[in-house]
C-alpha positions as CSV (number, residue, x, y, z in Angstrom):
1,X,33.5,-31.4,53.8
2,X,30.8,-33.0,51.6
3,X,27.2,-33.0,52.9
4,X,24.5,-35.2,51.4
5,X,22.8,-32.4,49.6
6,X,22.1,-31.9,46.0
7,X,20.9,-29.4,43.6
8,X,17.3,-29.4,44.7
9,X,17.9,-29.3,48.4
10,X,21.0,-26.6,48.6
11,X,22.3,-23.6,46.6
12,X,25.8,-21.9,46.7
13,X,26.8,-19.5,49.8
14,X,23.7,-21.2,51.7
15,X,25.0,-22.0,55.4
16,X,23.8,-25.1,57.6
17,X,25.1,-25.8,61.1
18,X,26.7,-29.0,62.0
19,X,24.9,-31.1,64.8
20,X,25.4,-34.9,66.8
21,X,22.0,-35.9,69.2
22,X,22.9,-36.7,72.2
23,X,20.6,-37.4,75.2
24,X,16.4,-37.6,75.2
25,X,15.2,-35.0,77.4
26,X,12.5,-36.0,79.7
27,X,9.6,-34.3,80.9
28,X,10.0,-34.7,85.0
29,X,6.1,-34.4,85.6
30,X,4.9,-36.8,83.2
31,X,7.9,-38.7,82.1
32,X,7.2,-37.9,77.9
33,X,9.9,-37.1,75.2
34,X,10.2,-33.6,74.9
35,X,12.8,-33.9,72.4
36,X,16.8,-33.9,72.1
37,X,19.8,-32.1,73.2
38,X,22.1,-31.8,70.4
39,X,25.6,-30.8,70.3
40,X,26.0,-28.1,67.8
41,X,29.4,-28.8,66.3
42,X,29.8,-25.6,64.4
43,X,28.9,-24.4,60.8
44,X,29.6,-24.3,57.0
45,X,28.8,-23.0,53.7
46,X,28.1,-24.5,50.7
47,X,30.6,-23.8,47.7
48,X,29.8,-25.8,45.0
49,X,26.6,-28.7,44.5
50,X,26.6,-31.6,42.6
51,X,23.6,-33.3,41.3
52,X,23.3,-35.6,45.0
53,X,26.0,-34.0,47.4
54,X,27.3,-30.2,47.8
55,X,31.0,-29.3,49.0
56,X,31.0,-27.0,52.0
57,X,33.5,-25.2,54.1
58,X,33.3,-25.3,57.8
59,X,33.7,-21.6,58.9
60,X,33.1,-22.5,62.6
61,X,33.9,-25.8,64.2
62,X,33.3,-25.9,68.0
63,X,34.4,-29.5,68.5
64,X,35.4,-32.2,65.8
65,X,32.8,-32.9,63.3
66,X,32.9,-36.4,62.4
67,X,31.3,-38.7,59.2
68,X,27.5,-39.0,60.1
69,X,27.5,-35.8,61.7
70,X,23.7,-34.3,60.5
71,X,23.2,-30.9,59.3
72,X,20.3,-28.3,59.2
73,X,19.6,-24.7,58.0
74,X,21.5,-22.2,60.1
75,X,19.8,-20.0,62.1
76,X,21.7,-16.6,62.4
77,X,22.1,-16.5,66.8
78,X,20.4,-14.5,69.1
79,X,23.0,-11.7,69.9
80,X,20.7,-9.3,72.2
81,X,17.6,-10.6,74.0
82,X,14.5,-8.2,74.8
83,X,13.2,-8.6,77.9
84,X,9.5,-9.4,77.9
85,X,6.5,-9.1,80.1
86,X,6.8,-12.2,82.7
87,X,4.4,-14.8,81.7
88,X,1.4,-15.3,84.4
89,X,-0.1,-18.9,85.4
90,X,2.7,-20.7,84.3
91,X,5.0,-23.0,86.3
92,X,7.4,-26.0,85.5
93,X,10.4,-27.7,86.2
94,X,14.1,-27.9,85.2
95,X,14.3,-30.6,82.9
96,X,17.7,-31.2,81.6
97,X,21.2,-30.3,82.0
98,X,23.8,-30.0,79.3
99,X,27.2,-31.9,79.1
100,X,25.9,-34.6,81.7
101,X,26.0,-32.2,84.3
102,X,24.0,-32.6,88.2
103,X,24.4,-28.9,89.3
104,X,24.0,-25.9,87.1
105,X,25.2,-22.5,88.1
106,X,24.7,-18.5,86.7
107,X,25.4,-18.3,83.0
108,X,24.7,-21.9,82.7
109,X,22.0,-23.0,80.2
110,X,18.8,-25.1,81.4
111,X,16.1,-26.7,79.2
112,X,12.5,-26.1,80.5
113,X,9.4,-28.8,80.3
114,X,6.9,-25.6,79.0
115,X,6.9,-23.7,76.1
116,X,5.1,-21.5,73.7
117,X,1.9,-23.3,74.5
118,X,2.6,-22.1,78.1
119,X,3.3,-18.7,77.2
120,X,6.9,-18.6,77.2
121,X,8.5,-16.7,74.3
122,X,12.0,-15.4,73.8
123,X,13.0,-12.8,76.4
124,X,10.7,-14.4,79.2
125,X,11.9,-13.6,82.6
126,X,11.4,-16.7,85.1
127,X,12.0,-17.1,88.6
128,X,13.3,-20.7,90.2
129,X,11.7,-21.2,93.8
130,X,11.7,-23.5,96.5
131,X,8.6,-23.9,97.7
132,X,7.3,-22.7,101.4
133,X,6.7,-25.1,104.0
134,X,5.0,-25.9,107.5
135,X,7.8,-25.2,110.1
136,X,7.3,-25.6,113.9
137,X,7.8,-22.4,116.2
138,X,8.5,-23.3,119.6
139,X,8.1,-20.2,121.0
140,X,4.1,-19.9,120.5
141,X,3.8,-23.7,120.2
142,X,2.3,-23.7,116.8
143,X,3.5,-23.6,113.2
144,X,3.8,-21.4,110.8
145,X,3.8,-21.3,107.2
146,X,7.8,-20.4,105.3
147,X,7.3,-18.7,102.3
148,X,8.7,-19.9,99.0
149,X,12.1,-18.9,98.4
150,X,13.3,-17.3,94.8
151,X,17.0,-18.6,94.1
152,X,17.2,-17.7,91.0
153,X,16.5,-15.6,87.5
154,X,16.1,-17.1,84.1
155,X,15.4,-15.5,80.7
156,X,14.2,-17.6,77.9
157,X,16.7,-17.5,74.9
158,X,15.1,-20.2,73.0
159,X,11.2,-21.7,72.7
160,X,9.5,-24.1,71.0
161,X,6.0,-25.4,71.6
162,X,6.7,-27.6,74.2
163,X,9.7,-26.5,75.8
164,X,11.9,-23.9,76.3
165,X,16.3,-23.0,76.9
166,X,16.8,-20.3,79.3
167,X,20.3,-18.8,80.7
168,X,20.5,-18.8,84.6
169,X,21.1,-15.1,84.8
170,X,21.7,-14.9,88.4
171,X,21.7,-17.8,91.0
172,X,21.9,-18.1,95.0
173,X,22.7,-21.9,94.9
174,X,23.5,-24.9,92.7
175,X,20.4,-25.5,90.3
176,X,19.2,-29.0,90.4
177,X,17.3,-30.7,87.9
178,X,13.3,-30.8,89.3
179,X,13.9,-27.4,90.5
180,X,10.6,-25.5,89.9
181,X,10.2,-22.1,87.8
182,X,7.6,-19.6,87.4
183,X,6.7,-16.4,86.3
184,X,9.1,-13.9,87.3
185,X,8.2,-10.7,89.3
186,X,8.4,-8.0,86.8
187,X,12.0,-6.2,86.9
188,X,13.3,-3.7,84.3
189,X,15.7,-4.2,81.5
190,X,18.2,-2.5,83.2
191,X,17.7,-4.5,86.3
192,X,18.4,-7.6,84.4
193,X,21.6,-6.2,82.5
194,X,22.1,-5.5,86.6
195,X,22.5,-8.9,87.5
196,X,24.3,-10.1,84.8
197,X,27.4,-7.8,85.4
């Protein structure tokens, strides 16, 4: 393939993955951009460069790569992710679902509406709850309070400022998007490599 690269903007043997935008993710709790998903399409490496364009190989293609398709560096993936310390005081919501999808399940991917700035970093662990409510008990005539309910465990894989990708490690139920997240109970590494066998 031939990528609209020259000589000042791409060398020989340097690698750029292949990517088409797709949807605008949206913030759920204030309705702003937080950016796009992208489909990444695969990756190549440059082979020779022209003055205004550089011939590349595609060493990976994960689904057709088409004219217009955009390209940016690589960046080598995330192969094993340390578990960090849980982040306090933060909480969010689900924002987005890949592939147009309603329900997500365990080993799915989800895109978060906090980020960095929230104290999320790579390795996060995250909990998704549904909050505790009034409930009547007939019994004593009165009500009492239900406790949130943890359905399921996240760990942040990617973060950026303003948002974050975590893989659902370990789920009760479907995920829905709105669900709400927050710092996760602390649990050890090996707990976590636990739940995903």
């Amino acid at each position: 393939v031939y990528i609209g690269l020259g000589a000042d903007k791409a060398s020989v043997g340097d690698q750029f993955s292949v990517f088409r935008t797709q949807e605008k993710v949206i913030d759920p709790d204030t309705n702003r951009l937080l950016g796009y998903h992208v489909n990444m399409l695969g990756w190549v490496e440059v082979q020779e460069v022209s003055e205004e364009a550089a011939l590349a190989v595609v060493r990976l293609s994960a689904g057709d790569i088409e004219l217009g398709d955009r390209v940016m560096p690589r960046e080598k993936p995330i192969l094993d992710v340390e578990v960090m310390t849980s982040p306090k005081n933060v909480d969010g919501q689900i924002s987005f679902f890949p592939s147009s999808r309603v329900l997500m399940g365990t080993a799915d991917y989800v895109y978060l509406n906090r980020g960095e700035l929230d104290g999320l970093e790579v390795g996060s662990p995250l909990e998704v709850y549904r909050a505790g409510w009034e409930a009547p008990e007939p019994a004593h005539n009165t009500r009492v309070e239900v406790p949130d309910r943890v359905i399921a465990n996240l760990l942040v894989v990617r973060a950026r400022q303003e948002s974050a990708v975590a893989l659902v490690q370990h789920t009760e139920t479907e995920l829905q998007l709105g669900d709400r997240f927050r710092g996760a109970v602390e649990r050890s590494t090996a707990e976590y490599r636990g739940a995903e066998e």
